[in-house]
Backbone as CSV, one residue per row, in Angstrom:
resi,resn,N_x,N_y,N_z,CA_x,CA_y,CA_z,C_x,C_y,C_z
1,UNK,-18.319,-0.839,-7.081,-16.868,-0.909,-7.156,-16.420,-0.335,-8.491
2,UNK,-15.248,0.389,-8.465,-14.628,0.963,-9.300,-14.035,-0.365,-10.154
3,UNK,-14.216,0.107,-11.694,-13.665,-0.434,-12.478,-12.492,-0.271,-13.974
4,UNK,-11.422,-0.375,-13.890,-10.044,0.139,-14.443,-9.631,-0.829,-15.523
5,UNK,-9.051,-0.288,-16.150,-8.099,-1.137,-16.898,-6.534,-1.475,-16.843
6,UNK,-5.818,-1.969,-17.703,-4.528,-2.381,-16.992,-4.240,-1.114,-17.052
7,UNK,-4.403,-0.090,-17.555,-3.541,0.969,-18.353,-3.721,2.305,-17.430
8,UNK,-5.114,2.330,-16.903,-5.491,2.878,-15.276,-4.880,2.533,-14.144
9,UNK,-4.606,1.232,-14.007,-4.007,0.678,-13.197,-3.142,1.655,-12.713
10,UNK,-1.844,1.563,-13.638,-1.035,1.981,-13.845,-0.688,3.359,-13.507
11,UNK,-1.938,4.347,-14.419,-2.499,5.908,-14.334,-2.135,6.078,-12.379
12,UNK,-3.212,4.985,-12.225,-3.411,5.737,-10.668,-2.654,5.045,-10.288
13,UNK,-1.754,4.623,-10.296,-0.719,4.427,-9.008,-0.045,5.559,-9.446
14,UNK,0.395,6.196,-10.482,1.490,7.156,-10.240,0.784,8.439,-10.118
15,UNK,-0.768,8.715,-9.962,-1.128,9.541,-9.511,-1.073,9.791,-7.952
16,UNK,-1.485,8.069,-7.509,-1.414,8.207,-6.264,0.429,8.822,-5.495
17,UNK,1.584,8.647,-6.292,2.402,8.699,-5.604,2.693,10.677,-5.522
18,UNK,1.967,10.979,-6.295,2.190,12.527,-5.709,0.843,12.870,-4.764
19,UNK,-0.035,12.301,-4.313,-0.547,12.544,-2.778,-0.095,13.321,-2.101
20,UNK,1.532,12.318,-1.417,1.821,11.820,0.157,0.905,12.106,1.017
21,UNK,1.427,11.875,2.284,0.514,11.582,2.809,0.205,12.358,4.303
22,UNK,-0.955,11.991,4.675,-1.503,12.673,5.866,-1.529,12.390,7.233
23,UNK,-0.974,13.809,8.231,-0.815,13.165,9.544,-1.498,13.624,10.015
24,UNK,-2.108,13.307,11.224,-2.904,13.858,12.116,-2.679,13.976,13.415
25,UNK,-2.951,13.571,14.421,-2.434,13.603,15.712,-1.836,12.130,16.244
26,UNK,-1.647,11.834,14.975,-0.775,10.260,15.481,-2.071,9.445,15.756
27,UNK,-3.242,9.408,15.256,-4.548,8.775,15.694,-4.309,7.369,14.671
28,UNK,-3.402,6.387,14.755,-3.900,5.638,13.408,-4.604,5.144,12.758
29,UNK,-5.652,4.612,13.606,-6.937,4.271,13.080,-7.405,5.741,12.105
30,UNK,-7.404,7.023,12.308,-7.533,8.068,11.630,-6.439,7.975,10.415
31,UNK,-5.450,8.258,10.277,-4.041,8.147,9.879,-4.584,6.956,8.548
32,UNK,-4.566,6.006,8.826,-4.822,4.890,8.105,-6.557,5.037,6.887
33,UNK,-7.154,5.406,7.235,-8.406,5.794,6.434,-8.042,6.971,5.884
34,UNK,-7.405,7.923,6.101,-7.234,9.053,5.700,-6.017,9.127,4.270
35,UNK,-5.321,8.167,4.487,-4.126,7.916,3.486,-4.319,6.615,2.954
36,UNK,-5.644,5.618,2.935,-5.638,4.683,2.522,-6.318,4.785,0.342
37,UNK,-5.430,4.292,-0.484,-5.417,4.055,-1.338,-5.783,2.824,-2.183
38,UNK,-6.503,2.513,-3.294,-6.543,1.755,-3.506,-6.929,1.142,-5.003
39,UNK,-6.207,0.179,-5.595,-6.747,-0.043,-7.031,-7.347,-1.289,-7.257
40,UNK,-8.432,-1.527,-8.238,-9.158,-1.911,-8.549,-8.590,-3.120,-9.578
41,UNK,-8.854,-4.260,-9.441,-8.018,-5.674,-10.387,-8.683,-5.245,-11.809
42,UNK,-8.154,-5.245,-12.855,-8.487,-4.569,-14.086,-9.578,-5.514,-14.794
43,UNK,-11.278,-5.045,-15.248,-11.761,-6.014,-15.754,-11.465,-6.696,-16.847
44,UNK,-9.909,-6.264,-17.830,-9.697,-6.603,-18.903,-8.137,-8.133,-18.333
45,UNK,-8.173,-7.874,-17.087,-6.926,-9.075,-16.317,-5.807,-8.574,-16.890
46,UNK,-4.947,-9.236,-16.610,-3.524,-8.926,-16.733,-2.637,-10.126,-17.497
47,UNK,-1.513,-9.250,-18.216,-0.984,-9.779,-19.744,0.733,-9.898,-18.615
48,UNK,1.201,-10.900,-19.413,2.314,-11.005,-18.977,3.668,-9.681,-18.878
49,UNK,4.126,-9.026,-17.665,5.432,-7.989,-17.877,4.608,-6.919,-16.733
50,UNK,3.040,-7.298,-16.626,2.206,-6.001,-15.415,2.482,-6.645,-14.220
51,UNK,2.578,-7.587,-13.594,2.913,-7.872,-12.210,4.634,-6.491,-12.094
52,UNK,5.571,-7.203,-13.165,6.548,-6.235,-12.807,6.377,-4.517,-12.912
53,UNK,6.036,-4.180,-14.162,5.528,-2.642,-14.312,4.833,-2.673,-13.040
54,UNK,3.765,-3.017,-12.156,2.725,-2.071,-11.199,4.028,-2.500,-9.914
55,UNK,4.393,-3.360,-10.133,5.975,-3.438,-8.378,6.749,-2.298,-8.804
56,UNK,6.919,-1.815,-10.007,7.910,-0.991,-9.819,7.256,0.720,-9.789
57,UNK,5.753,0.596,-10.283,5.013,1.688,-9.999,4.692,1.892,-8.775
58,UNK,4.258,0.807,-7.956,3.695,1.173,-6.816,4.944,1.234,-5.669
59,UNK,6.323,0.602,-5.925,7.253,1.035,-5.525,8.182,2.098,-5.318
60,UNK,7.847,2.978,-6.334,8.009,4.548,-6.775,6.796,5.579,-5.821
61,UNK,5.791,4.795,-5.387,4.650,5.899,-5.226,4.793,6.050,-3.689
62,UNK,4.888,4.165,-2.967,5.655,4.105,-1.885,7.278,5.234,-1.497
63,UNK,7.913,4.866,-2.203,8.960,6.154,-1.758,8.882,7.380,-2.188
64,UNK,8.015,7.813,-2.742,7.279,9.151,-2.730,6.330,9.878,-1.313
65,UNK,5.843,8.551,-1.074,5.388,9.360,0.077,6.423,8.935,1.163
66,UNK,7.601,8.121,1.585,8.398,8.142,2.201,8.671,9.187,2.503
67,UNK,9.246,9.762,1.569,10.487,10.775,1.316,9.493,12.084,2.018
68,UNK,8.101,12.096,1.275,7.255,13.046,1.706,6.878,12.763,3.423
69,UNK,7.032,12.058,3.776,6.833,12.017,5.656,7.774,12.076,6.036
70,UNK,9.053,12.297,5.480,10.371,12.331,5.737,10.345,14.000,6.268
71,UNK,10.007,15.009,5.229,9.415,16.467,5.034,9.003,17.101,5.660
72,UNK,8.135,16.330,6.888,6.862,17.381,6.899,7.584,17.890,8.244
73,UNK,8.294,17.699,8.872,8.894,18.587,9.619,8.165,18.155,11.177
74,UNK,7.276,17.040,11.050,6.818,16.346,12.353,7.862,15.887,13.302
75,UNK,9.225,15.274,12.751,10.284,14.033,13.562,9.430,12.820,13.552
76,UNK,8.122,12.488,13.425,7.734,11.142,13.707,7.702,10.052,13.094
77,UNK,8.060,9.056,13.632,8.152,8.208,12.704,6.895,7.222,11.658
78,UNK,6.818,6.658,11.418,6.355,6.447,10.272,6.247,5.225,8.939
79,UNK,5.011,4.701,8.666,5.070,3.405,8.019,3.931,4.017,6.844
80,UNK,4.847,3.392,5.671,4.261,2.870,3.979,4.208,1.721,3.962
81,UNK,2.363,1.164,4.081,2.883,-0.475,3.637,1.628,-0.507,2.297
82,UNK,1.554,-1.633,1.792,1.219,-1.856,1.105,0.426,-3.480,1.011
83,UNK,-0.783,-3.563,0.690,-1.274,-5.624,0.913,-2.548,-5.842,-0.327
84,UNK,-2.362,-7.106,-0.318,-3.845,-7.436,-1.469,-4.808,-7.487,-0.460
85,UNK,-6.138,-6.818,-0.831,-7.539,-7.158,-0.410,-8.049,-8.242,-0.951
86,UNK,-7.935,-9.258,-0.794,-8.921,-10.724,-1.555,-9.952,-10.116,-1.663
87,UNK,-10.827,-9.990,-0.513,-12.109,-9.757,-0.286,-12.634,-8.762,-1.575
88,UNK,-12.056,-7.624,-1.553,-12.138,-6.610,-2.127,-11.728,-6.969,-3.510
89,UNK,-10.731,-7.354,-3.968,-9.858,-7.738,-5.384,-9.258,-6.281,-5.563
90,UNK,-8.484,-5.770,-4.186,-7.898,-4.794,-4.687,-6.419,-4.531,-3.920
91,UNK,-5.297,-4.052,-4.634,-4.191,-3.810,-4.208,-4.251,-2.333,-3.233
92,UNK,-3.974,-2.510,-2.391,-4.631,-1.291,-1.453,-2.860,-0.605,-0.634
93,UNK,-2.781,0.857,-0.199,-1.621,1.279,0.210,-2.432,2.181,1.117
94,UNK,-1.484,2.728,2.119,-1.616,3.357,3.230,-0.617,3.860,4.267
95,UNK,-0.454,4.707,4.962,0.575,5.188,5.844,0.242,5.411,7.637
96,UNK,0.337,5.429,8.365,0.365,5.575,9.621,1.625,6.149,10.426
97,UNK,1.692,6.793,11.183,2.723,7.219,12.356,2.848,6.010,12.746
98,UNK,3.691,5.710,13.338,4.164,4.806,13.976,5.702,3.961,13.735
99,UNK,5.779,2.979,14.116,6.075,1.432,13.289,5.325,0.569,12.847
100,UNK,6.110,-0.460,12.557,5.035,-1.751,11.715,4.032,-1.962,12.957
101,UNK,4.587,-1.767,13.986,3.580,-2.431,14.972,2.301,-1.797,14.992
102,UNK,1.968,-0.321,14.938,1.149,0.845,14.521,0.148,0.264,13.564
103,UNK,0.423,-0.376,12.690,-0.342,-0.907,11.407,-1.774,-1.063,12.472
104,UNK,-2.800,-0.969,11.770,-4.381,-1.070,12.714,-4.932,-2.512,12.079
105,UNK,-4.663,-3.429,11.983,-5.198,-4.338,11.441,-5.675,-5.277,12.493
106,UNK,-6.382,-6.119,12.902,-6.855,-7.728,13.876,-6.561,-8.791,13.233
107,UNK,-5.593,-9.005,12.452,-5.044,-9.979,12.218,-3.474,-9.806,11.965
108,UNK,-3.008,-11.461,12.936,-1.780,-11.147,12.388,-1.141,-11.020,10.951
109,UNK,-0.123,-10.256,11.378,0.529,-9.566,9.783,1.890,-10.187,9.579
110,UNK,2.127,-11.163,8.666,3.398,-11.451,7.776,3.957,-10.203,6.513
111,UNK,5.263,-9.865,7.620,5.347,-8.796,6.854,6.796,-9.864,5.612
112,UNK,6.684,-9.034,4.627,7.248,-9.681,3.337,8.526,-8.708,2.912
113,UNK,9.542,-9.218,2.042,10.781,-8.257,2.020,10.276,-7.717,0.617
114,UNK,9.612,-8.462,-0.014,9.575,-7.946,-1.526,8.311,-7.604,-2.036
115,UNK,7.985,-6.155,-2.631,6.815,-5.562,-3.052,6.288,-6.736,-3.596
116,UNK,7.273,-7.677,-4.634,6.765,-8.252,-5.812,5.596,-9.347,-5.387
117,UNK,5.800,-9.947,-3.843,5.069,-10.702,-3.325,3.358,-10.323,-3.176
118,UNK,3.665,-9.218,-3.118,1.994,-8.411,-2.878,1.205,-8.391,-3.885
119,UNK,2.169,-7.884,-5.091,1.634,-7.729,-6.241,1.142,-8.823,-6.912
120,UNK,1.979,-10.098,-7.034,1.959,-11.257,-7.324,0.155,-11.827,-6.781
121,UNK,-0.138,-11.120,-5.703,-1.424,-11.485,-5.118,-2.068,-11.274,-6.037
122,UNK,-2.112,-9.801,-5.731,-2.749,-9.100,-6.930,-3.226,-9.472,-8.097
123,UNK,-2.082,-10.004,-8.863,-2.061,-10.131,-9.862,-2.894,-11.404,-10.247
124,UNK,-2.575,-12.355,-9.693,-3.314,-13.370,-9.545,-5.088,-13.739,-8.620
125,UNK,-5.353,-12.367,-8.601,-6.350,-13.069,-7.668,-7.299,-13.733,-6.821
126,UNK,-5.645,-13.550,-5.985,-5.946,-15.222,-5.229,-6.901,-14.430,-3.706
127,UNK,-7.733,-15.056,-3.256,-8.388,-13.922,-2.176,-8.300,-14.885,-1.022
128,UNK,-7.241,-14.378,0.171,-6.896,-15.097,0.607,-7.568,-14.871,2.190
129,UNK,-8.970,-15.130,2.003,-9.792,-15.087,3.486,-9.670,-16.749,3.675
130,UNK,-9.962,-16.234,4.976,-9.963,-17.451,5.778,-8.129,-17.823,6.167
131,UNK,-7.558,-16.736,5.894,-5.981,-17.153,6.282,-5.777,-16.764,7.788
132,UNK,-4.576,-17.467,8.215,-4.553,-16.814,9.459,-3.650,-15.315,9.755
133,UNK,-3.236,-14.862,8.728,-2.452,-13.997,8.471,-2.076,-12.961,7.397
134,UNK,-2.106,-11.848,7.167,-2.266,-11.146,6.103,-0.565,-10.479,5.143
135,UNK,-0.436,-11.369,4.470,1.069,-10.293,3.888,1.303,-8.731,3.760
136,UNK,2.097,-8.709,4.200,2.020,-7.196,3.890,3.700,-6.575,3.751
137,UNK,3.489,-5.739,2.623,4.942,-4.982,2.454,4.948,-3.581,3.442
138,UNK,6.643,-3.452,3.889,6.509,-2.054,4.480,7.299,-0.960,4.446
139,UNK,7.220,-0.169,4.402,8.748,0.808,4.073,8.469,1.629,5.923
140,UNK,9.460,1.719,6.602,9.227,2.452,7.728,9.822,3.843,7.627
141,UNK,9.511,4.854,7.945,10.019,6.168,7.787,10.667,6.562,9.200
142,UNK,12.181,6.570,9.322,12.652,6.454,10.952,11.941,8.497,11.446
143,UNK,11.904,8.256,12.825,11.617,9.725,13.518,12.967,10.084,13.786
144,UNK,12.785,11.235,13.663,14.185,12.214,14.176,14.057,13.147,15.527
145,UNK,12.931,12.667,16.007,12.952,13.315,17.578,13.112,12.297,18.570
């Protein structure tokens, strides 16, 4: 496993937000591995004011690739979400065609209104296996066909 600091953290989320992201034939299970992102809980932990800095980074990187599936001249529609990996200890992002419903996950999904909730995982982490349900933030990108 990759290992970062707060200050990487940071680096790669706003690297990640000039990506955007990748479509394929609407395959999401493809779609989803192909645009899946992810950062690493910093081995140095986190100082009070980074829960807000990485919500408002990874909130920027999210409507970066919005705007960028907005672009590509497909019409389809389209999901940015974003969730903590317990398992993993990592804040992880990803895109799919679809709607929320599209998301490829086997567990149900509590979707959340506020990035800050995700991050807050994150930030703290709390690794939340054995739940019956996974939080997750989402930005949907509407289709125009």
């Amino acid at each position: 496993m990759d290992v970062m600091d707060r200050a990487e953290v940071l680096e790669r989320i706003d690297e990640v937000a000039g990506f955007g992201v990748w479509r394929g034939d609407a395959n999401v299970h493809e779609e989803a591995i192909e645009n899946l992102e992810y950062f690493v809980r910093p081995a140095d932990g986190f100082r009070d004011g980074d829960a807000v800095r990485i919500a408002a980074a990874l909130s920027r990187a999210m409507d970066e690739w919005v705007a960028d599936a907005r672009s590509d001249g497909s019409g389809r529609p389209g999901v940015v979400y974003a969730w903590f990996d317990g398992q993993a200890g990592q804040l992880r992002m990803s895109f799919v065609s679809g709607d929320r419903g599209a998301i490829p996950f086997r567990i149900r999904l509590r979707f959340v209104s506020r990035i800050e909730e995700i991050v807050a995982e994150y930030v703290a982490g709390e690794d939340p296996v054995g739940a019956a349900e996974l939080n997750i933030f989402a930005q949907e990108v509407p289709g125009t066909a």
